[in-house]
C-alpha positions as CSV (number, residue, x, y, z in Angstrom):
1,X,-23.6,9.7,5.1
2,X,-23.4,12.1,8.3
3,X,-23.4,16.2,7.2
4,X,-21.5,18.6,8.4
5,X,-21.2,22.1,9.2
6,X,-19.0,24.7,11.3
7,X,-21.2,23.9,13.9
8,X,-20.4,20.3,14.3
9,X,-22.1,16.8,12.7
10,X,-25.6,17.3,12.0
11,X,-26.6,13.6,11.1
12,X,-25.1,9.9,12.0
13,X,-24.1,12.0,15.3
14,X,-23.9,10.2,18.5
15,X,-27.4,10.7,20.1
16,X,-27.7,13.2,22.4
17,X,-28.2,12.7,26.3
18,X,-32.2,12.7,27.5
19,X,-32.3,16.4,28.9
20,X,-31.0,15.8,32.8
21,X,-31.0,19.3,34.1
22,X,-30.3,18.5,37.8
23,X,-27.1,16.8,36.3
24,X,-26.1,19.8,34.5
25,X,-26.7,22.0,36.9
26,X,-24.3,20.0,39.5
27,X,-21.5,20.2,36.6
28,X,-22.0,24.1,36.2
29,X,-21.7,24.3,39.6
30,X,-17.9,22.2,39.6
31,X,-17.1,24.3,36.5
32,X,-18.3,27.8,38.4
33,X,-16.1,26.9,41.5
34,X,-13.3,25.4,38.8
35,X,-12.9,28.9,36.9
36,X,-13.2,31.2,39.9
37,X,-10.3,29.6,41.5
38,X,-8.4,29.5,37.5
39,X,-9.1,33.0,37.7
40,X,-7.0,33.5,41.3
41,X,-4.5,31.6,39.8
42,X,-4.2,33.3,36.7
43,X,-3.5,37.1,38.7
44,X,-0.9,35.7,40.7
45,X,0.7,33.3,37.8
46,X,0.4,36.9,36.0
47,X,2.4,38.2,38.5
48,X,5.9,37.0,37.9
49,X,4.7,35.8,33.9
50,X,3.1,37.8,31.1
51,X,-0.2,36.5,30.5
52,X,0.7,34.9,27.2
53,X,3.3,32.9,28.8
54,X,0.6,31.9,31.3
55,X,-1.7,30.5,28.6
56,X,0.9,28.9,26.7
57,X,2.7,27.5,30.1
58,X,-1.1,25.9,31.1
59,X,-1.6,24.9,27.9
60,X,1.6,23.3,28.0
61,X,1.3,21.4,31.1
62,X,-2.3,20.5,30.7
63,X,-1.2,18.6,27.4
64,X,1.5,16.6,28.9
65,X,-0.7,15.5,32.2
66,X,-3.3,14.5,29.1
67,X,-1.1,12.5,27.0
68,X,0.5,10.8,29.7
69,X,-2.6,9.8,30.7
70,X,-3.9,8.9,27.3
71,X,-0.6,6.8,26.9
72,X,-1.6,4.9,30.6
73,X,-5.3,4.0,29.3
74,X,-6.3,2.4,26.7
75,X,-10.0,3.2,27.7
76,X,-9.4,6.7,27.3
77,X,-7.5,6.1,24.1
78,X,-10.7,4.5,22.3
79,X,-13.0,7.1,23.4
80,X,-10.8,9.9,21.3
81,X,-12.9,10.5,17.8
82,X,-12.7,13.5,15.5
83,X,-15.5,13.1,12.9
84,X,-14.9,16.1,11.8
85,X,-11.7,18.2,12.0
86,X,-13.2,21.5,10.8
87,X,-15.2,22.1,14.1
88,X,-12.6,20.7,15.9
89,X,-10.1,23.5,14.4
90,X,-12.4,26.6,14.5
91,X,-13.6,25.8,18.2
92,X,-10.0,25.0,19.3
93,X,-8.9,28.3,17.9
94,X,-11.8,30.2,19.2
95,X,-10.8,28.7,22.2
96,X,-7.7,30.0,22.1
97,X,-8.1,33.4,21.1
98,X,-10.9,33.8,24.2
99,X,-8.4,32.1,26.8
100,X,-5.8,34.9,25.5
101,X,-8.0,37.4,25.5
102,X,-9.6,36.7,28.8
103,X,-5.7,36.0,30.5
104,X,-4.6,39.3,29.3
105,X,-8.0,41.0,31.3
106,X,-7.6,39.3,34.2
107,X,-3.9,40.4,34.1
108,X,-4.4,44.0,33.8
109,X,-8.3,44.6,34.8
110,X,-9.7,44.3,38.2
111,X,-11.3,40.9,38.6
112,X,-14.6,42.0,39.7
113,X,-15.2,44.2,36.6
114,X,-13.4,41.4,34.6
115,X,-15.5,38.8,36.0
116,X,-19.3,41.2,35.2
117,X,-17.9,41.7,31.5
118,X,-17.6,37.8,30.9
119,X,-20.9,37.5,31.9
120,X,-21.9,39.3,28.9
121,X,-21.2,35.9,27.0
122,X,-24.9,34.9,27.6
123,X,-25.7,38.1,25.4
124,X,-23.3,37.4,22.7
125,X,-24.3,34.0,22.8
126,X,-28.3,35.0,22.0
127,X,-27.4,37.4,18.7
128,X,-25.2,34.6,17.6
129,X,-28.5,32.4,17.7
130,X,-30.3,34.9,15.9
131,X,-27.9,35.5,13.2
132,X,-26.3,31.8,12.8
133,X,-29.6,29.8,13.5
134,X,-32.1,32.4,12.6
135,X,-33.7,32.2,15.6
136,X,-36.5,34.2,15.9
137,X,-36.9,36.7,19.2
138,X,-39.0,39.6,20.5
139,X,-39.1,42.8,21.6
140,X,-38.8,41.7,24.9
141,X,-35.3,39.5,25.1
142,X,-34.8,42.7,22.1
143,X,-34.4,44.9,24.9
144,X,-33.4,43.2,27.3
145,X,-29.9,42.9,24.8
146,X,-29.9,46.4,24.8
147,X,-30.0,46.5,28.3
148,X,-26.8,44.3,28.6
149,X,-25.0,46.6,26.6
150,X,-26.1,49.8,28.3
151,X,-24.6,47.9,31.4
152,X,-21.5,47.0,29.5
153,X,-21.0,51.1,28.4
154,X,-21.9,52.1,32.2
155,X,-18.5,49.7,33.2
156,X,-16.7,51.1,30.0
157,X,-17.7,54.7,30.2
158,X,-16.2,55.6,26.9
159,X,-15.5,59.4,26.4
160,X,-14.8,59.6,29.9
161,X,-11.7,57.5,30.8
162,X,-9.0,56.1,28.5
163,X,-10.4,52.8,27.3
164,X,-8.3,50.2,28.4
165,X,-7.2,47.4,26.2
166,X,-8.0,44.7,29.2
167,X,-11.7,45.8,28.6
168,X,-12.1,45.6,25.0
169,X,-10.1,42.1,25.3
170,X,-12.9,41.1,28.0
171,X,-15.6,41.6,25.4
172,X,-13.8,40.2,23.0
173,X,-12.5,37.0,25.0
174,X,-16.4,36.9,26.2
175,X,-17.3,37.0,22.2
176,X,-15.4,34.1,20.9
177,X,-16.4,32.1,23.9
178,X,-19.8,32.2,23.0
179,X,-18.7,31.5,19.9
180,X,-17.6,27.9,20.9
181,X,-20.4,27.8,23.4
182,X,-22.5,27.4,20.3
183,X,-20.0,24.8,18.7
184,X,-19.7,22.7,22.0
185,X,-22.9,20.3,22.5
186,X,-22.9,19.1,18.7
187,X,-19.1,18.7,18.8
188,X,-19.3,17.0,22.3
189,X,-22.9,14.9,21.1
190,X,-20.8,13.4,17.9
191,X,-17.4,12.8,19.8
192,X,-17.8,12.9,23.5
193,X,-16.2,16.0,25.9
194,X,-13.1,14.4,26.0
195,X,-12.2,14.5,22.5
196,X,-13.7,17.7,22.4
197,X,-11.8,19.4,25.1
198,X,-8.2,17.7,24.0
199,X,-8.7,18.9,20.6
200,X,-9.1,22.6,21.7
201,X,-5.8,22.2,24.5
202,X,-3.6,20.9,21.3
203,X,-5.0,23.4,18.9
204,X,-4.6,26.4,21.9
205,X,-1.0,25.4,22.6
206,X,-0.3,25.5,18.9
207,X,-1.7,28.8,18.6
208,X,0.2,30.1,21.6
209,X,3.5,29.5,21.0
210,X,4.1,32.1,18.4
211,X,2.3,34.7,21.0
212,X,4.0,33.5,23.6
213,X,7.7,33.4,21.5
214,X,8.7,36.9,22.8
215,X,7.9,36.8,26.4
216,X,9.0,33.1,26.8
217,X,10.7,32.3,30.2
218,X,10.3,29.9,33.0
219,X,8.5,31.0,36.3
220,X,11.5,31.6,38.9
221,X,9.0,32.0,41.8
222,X,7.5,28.9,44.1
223,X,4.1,30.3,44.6
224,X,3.8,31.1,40.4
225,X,4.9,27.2,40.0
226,X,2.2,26.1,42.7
227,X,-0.3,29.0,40.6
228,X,0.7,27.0,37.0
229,X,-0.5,23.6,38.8
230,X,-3.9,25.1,40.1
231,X,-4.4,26.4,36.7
232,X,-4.2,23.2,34.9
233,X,-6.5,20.9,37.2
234,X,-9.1,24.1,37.6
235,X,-9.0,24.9,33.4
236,X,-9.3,21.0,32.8
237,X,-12.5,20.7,35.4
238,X,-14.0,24.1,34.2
239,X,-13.5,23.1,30.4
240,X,-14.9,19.5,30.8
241,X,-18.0,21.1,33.6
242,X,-18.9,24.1,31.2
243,X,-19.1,21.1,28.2
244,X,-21.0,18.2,30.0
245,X,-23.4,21.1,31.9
246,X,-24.4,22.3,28.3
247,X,-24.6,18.6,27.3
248,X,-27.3,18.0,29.6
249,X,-29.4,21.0,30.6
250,X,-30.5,23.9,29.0
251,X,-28.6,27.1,28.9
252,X,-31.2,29.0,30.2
253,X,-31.2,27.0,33.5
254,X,-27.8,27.1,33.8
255,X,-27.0,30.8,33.1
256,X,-28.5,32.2,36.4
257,X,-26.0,29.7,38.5
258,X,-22.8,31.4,36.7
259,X,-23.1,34.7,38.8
260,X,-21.9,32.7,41.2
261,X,-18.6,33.5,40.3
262,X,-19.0,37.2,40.8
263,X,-19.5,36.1,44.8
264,X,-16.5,34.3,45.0
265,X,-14.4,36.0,42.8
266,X,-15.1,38.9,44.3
267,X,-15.1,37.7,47.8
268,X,-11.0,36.4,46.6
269,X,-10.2,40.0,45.0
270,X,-10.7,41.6,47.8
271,X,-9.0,39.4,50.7
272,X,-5.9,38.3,48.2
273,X,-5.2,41.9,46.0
274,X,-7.7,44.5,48.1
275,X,-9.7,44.8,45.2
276,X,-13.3,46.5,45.8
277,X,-15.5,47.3,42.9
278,X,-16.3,50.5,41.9
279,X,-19.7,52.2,42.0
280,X,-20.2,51.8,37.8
281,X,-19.1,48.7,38.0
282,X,-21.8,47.7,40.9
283,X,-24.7,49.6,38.3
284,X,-23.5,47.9,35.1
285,X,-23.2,44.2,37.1
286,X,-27.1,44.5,38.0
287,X,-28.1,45.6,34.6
288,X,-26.2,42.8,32.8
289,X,-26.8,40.3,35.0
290,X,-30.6,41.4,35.2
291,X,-30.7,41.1,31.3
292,X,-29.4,37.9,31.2
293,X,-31.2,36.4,33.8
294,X,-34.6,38.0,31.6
295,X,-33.1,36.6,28.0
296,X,-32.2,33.2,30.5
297,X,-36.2,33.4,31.8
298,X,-37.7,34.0,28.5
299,X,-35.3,31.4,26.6
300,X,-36.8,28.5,29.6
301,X,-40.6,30.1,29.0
302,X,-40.9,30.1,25.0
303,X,-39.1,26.2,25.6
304,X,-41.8,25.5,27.8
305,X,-44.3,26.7,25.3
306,X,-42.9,24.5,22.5
């Protein structure tokens, strides 16, 4: 009989892939390109819409392009499976609480700094490992977490300026990411990415509506309507990239390919909103993005060793 845990079937599972890390790395790159251009979307959807009303509408929208398709294709029909509901429910709302989260900051905070402070998901992603999985690290990746967070208090700089809610909801969307980062590969392993990702769109619309209940209103605006439709095909290629990249390389590979996003979401910020980043900003990016590549580098090493 298979087991299970939060963390998805542990036995009886579907195997896993054979490790195919130049096939993982092409998805990461699709779901890199994918969620830089969601993010572009999501500003100037925010524009005319409060960002609940954005998650909820591309929730929305995303569900009805998937059931109509699921109601077209049989094929796709058969490969839906949920062997177990509990993972499916505690990714799909950790989903959701990161997607509102990270709508709100993208909203209200400038989208380089947005953009740096998801990267910190690597970071939160490595304690998780140590305190779910008892992994074992040393001093080395150690400091290199306390690095990351010395970058993330450099972009914060608490006690000197008003913290702003968009900040503390970009750690916390960049939290509960991880969160079902770590859930992902077992979930998608037992049931396949598309089961996995339709199970976190239903449980993220579900979860939306009441947040969304007192801002709810159609977009009036053409270019928020054309916004709405990028977000759905760029959400549904990011969320099926970031699950079949994890599926078949190793994290540490990947990670280093994800600042990507920092070029071209930057490069967007400033030619669509004049956005420049500011010099904190610019120190805490290196520092994060050094201490992740490090954690990434040590991760692929003591792998290596094994």
């Amino acid at each position: 009989m298979a087991k299970h845990s939060i963390y998805g079937t542990t036995a009886n599972m579907t195997p896993a892939p054979e490790r195919d890390n130049w096939r993982g790395l092409k998805w990461m790159f699709l779901s890199v390109v994918a969620s830089s251009a969601m993010t572009i979307a999501a500003r100037i959807a925010s524009q005319e819409l409060d960002s609940r009303m954005v998650v909820l509408g591309r929730g929305a929208l995303t569900l009805i392009a998937m059931f109509a398709l699921l109601a077209l294709s049989a094929k796709l029909r058969r490969k839906l499976q949920f062997t177990n509901p509990r993972s499916h429910l505690i990714r799909g709302f950790l989903v959701a609480i990161s997607t509102q989260m990270g709508f709100y900051t993208i909203a209200t905070v400038p989208l380089a700094t947005t953009t740096v402070l998801f990267f910190t998901a690597p970071i939160f992603a490595t304690i998780l490992a140590i305190l779910i999985h008892g992994e074992k690290i040393g001093p080395r990746r150690i400091g290199a977490i306390a690095a990351g967070f010395v970058g993330v208090l450099i972009i914060l700089r608490p006690g000197f300026d008003a913290l702003e809610l968009g900040l503390i909801t970009a750690m916390g969307s960049s939290l509960t990411f991880a969160m079902a980062l770590t859930m992902s590969r077992n979930l998608s392993n037992a049931d396949g990415p598309l089961s996995t990702y339709f199970s976190s769109v239903v449980i993220m619309v579900i979860v939306s509506i009441p947040i969304a209940a007192p801002v709810m209103i159609l977009p009036d605006l053409n270019l928020t309507w054309i916004a709405m439709i990028v977000l759905i095909f760029t959400s549904t290629i990011r969320g099926i990239g970031d699950i079949e990249a994890y599926r078949h390389a190793d994290a540490a590979l990947l990670t280093p390919i994800t600042y990507l996003r920092l070029v071209f979401i930057g490069l967007a910020a400033y030619l669509f909103f004049n956005e420049t980043p500011d010099t904190p900003t610019l120190i805490g990016a290196a520092i994060i993005i050094a201490s992740t590549l490090y954690i990434a580098q040590r991760e692929r090493a003591l792998k290596g060793k094994s």
